[in-house]
Steps between C-alpha positions, in 0.01 A plus 500: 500500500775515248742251477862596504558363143226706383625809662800399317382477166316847539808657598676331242276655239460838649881509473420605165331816599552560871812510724569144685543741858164675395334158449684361875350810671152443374483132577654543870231807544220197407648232738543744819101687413408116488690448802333806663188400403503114608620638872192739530278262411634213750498787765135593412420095619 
């Protein structure tokens, strides 16, 4: 897992070629398919 000051770094430097909502949109589709995926499995048990 990332940690939140790496996420912040990465969006930091993507700043240079990538909107900061763009990057925000991408990261908060990873956390909830994480999410998604982390339930189904503990269901599956």
């Amino acid at each position: 897992m990332y940690s939140a000051d790496s996420l912040r770094v990465v969006a930091y430097k993507g700043g240079d070629f990538l909107p900061t909502w763009l990057v925000a949109v991408v990261i908060s589709a990873v956390a909830v398919l994480m999410l998604v995926l982390a339930l189904r499995r503990k269901n599956e048990q």
